[in-house]
C-alpha positions, 0 to 999 in steps of 0.5 A: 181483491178476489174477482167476482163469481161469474153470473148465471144468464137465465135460460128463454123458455124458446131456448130449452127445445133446442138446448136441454138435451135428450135426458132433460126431464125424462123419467127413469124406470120405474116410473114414480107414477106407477107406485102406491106412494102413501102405502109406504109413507110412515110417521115417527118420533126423531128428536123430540117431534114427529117425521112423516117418512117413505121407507121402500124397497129391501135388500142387502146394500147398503140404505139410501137416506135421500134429504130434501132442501129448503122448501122441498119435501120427500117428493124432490126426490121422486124421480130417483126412489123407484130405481134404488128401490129395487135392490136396497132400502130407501128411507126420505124424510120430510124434515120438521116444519116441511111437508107432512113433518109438523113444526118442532118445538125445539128451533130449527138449527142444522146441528137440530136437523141433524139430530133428527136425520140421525135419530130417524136411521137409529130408529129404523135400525139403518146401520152405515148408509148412503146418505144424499142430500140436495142445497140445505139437505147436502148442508144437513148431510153433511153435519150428520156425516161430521157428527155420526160417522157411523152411520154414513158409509157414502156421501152425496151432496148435490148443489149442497149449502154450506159454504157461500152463503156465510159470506152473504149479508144475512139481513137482506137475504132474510128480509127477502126470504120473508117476503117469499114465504109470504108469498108463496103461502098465499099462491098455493092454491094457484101452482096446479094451474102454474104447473100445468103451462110451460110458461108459467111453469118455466118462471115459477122455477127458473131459480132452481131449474134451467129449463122448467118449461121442459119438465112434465106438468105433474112432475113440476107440481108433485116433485118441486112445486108442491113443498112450497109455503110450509112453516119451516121455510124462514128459520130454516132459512134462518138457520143456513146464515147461522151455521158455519161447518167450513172448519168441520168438512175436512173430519169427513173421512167417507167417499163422497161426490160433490155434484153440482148443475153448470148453471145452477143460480141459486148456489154457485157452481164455484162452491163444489171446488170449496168442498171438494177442497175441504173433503179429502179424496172427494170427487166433483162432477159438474152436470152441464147445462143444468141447474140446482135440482139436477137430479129432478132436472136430468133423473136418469143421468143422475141416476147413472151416476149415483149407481156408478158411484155406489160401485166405486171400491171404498179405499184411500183416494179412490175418489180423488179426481173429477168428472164432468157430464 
C-alpha cells in the first residue's frame, strides 16, 4: 500500500518576515504598474465564442502565450508580461467563462479549451510558441502541446493539474466547489478591503500562496484576487475531474520545465515527478519555501528561470536532469 503523500503544515502570517526570503513578492522590471494595460487588451472569436486577450510586445523570438488557472484571469500573470515583452510577442487570454471572456455556449472541457487556445494562435498568426500555463492553465497546456504540436516550440507547466486529482473522490471536491463559487460570488465586493490587510490578505490566499501577507496590497487584488466569482468556476472545475490525459504526456515531444513551489497545498509537489516521468527529456525545478502560484509569489526568480530556459538548445535530452531553487 502506497504511503500517503506528506502534508503541507500551513505557513503563520508571524512567520513570512523571517522565512520568505528577499525575492518573495518584489516586482521584476518593468513594473506592471507603469503599463496602459486596456491599450493592449483585445477581443476575438476562438471556438466558437468570444476571448478577451492582451497582446504585447514584438520581435523575432519566439511568442509566449501565458494561460491562467481555475478562477485566474490575464492578470496572474502581470508580474511576468512586462519583462518578456521587451523582445518577443506576448499573448494572455482570459479563457471563456473567466475574466472579461463570457461563458461559451459549447460546455467547458479541457479538450474545449484547448481548442480555444489553439484557435486564438491560428487567429493571431502565432507560429511555434512558448506556451506557459499555470494548475488547469499547465493542464490546458499541455492538451494543446498533445494535440497541436505545431504550435508549441517550449513547454511550461507551472503546479500544473492533471495528474492527482483523477485519484480524488469527484462528489466531495464538487460539493465544496460549489460552495466556494457561491461564496466568493457573494464577497467580491469585500476583496479591495481584504487585499488591502496583510491579515486578512494572508487567510484569503493561504491555499495558493505561502506567505500572502508578503505580497503588495495591489498586487494581491489585480493579480489573484480579482478573477475570482465568475461563471466558469465550477465546470471548469467539472471539467478537471473528467479528464484524464495521463496515457497522452508521453506524445509531448517538445522541451518542457515542470515547476512546482515546495509548499504548494493546492496540488502536491509529488506530481511534478508524474510528469517529469510521463514527458521524455523533461526537466523539474522545485521552487523552495513557495506555493501554487510561484510565479506571482517569486516573480523575478521565475523570471530567471523562464529566461534561462528560453536559452536552453533545443536537441534530444538537453533538458533531462533536475533543478531546485
Amino acid at each position: 500500500m502506497a504511503s500517503p503523500l506528506p502534508k503541507v503544515v500551513p505557513a503563520r502570517p508571524a512567520h513570512a518576515h523571517r522565512r520568505a526570503g528577499d525575492d518573495y513578492g518584489v516586482s521584476d522590471e518593468p513594473d506592471w504598474r507603469t503599463i496602459d494595460w486596456p491599450a493592449h487588451q483585445h477581443r476575438t472569436q476562438a471556438a466558437g465564442t468570444e476571448v478577451n486577450y492582451v497582446d504585447i510586445g514584438e520581435g523575432d523570438e519566439h511568442p509566449i502565450v501565458f494561460i491562467h488557472g481555475l478562477g485566474g484571469q490575464w492578470q496572474n500573470w502581470l508580474e511576468n508580461i512586462p519583462r518578456f515583452a521587451r523582445d518577443r510577442r506576448v499573448i494572455v487570454p482570459d479563457l471563456p467563462g473567466f475574466g472579461l471572456s463570457p461563458m461559451p455556449s459549447e460546455k467547458i472541457t479541457i479538450e474545449y479549451y484547448g481548442r480555444v487556445v489553439a484557435e486564438l494562435c491560428d487567429t493571431l498568426g502565432l507560429g511555434p510558441s512558448v506556451v506557459v500555463g499555470n494548475s488547469m492553465g499547465g493542464y490546458i497546456a499541455s492538451q494543446v502541446a498533445i494535440e497541436r504540436p505545431d504550435l508549441v516550440e517550449r513547454l511550461m507547466l507551472v503546479s500544473a493539474a492533471g495528474v492527482s486529482q483523477m485519484e480524488v473522490a469527484k462528489g466531495p471536491v464538487m460539493a465544496v466547489t460549489k460552495g466556494i463559487g457561491l461564496f466568493t460570488a457573494m464577497t467580491v465586493a469585500q476583496l479591495p478591503a481584504v487585499a488591502r490587510r496583510p491579515r486578512s490578505r494572508h487567510w484569503a490566499l493561504l491555499l495558493v500562496a505561502r506567505y500572502p501577507g508578503k505580497l503588495a496590497s495591489d498586487f494581491a487584488f489585480e493579480g489573484l484576487m480579482k478573477g475570482t466569482g465568475k461563471p466558469g468556476f465550477v465546470d471548469a472545475m467539472q471539467a478537471c475531474l473528467e479528464y484524464d490525459l495521463r496515457d497522452r504526456l508521453p506524445s509531448i515531444g517538445c522541451p518542457t520545465l515542470v515547476v512546482w513551489g515546495e509548499k504548494d497545498m493546492t496540488i502536491p509537489v509529488q506530481d511534478a515527478d508524474k510528469f517529469t516521468e510521463l514527458i521524455k527529456g523533461s526537466r523539474k525545478l522545485i521552487m523552495e519555501d513557495t506555493g501554487h502560484v510561484s510565479m506571482a509569489e517569486r516573480p523575478v526568480t521565475f523570471n530567471d528561470h523562464l529566461q534561462e530556459f528560453l536559452s536552453y538548445a533545443v536537441a534530444e535530452g538537453e533538458l533531462e536532469g533536475e533543478l531546485s531553487a
